[in-house]
C-alpha positions as CSV (number, residue, x, y, z in Angstrom):
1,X,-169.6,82.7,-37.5
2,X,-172.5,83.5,-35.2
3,X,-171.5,80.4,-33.0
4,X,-167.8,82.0,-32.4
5,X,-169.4,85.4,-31.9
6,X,-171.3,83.9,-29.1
7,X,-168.6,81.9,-27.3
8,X,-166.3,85.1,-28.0
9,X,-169.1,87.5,-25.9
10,X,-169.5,85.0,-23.2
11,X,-166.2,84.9,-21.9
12,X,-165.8,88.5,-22.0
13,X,-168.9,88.7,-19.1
14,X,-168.6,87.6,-15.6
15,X,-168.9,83.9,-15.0
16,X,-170.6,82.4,-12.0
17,X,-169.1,79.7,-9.9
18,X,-169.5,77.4,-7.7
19,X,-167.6,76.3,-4.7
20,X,-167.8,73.1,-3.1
21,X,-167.4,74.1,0.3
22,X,-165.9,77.3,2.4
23,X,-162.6,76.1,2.1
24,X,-162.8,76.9,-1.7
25,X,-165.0,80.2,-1.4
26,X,-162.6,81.6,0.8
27,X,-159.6,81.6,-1.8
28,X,-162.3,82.5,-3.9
29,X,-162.7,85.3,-1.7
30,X,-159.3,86.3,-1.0
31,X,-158.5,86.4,-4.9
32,X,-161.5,88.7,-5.2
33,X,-160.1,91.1,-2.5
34,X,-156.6,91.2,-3.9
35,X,-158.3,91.8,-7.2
36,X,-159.9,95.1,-5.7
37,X,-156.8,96.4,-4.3
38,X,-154.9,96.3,-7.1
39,X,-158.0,98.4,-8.8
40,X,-157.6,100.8,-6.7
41,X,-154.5,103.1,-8.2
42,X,-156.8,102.2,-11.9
43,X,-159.8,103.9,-10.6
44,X,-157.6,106.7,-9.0
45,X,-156.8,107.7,-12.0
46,X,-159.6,107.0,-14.5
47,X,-162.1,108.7,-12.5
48,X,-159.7,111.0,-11.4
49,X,-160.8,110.5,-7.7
50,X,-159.3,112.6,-4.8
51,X,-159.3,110.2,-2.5
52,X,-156.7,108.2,-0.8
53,X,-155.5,104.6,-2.1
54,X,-155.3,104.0,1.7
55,X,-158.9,105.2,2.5
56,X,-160.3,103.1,-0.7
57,X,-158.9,100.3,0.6
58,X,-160.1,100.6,3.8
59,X,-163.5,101.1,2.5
60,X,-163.4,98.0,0.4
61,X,-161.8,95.8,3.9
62,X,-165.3,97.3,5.4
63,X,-167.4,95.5,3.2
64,X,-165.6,92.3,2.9
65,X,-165.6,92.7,7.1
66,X,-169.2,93.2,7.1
67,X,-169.7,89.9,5.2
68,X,-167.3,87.8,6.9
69,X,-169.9,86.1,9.1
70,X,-171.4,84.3,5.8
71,X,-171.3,80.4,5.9
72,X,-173.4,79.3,3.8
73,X,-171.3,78.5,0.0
74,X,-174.0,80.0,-2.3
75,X,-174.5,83.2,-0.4
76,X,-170.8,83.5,-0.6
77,X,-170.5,82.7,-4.4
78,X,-173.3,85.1,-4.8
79,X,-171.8,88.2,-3.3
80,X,-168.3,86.7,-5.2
81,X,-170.5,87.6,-8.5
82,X,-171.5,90.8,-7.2
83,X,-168.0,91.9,-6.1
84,X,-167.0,90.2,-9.4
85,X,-169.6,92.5,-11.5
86,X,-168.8,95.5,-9.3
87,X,-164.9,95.1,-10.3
88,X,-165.5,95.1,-13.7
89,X,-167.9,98.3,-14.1
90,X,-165.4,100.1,-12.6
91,X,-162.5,98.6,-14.8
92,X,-164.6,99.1,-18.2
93,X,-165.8,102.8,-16.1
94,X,-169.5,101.8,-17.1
95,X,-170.2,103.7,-13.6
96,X,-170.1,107.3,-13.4
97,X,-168.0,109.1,-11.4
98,X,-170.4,110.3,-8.9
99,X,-171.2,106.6,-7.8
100,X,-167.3,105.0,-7.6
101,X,-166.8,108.6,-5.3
102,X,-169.7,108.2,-3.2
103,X,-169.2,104.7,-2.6
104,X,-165.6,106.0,-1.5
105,X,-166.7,108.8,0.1
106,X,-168.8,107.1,2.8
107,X,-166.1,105.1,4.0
108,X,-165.0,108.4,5.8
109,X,-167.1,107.1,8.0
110,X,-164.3,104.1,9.5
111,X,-162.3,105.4,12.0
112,X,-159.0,106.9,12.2
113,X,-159.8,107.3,7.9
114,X,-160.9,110.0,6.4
115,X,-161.3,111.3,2.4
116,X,-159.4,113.8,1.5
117,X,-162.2,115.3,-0.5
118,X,-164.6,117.6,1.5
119,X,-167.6,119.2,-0.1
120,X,-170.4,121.7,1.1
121,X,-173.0,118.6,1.8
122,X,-170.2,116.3,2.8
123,X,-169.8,118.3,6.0
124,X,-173.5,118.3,7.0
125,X,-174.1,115.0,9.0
126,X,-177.2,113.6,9.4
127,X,-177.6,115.2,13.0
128,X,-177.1,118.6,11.5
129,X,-179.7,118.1,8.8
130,X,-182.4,117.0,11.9
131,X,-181.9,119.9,14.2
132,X,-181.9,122.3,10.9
133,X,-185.1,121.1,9.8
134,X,-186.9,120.9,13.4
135,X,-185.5,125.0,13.8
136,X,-187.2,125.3,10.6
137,X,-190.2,123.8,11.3
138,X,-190.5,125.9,14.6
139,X,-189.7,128.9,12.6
140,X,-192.9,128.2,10.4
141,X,-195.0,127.8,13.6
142,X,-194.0,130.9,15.0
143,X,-194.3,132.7,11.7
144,X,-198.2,131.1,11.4
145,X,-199.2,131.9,14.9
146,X,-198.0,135.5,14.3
147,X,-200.0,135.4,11.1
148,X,-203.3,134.1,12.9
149,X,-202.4,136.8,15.9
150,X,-202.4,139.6,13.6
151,X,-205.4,138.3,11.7
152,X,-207.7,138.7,15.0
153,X,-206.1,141.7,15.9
154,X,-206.7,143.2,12.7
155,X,-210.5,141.7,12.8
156,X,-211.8,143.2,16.3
């Protein structure tokens, strides 16, 4: 009995593999990619995401684009497992919502794409942020040298 509970819960986890060469991770790698696509319309709609299936495609082309310089077989069949891991937390939706619509939400970022959901902080960019907190910064100076002029004035 324990013996069948064992093989039973091993092949419901993700199984690493091995490929003999890059001929073989690549299908490996195609499958996966296909396999991600088709998720997308299941993710739509259990995390009931506002985004595009266009868009979430797009971001998951980036990261396969990103890695597509990889020749080495292992470092491929490793990032196979992760992409394999990722796939099925979001199929079994053991990730939140927030992290499958941030992930989404910063392929806004590609070109010519853009999600269709917009929030307060999701219209701040990062250059915004710096020249808000170096006006704030210089609003503290000014407020502490009028503090230290007043002190001496009120002194003498």
């Amino acid at each position: 009995f324990f013996f069948s509970f064992v093989v039973m819960a091993f092949n419901m986890y993700v199984r690493t593999s091995v490929s003999r060469n890059m001929a073989d991770a690549r299908l490996k790698v195609i499958d996966l990619y296909r396999k991600a696509c088709r998720l997308v319309p299941v993710l739509i709609a259990q995390y009931e995401l506002s985004h595009t299936p266009a868009s979430m495609r797009a971001r998951i082309r980036r990261d396969f684009d990103k890695h597509n310089d990889v020749s080495d077989p292992q470092v491929v069949d490793k990032l196979l497992f992760l992409g394999m891991v990722d796939i099925e937390e979001g199929r079994n939706m053991w990730k939140q919502t927030n992290h499958v619509d941030s992930y989404f939400a910063e392929g806004s970022a590609i070109p010519g794409v853009t999600a269709t959901k917009k929030g307060p902080l999701d219209q701040i960019t990062m250059e915004e942020r710096r020249i808000t907190q170096l006006k704030q910064e210089e609003e503290l100076r000014v407020m502490r040298n009028v503090s230290k002029s007043q002190n001496l004035q009120y002194k003498d």
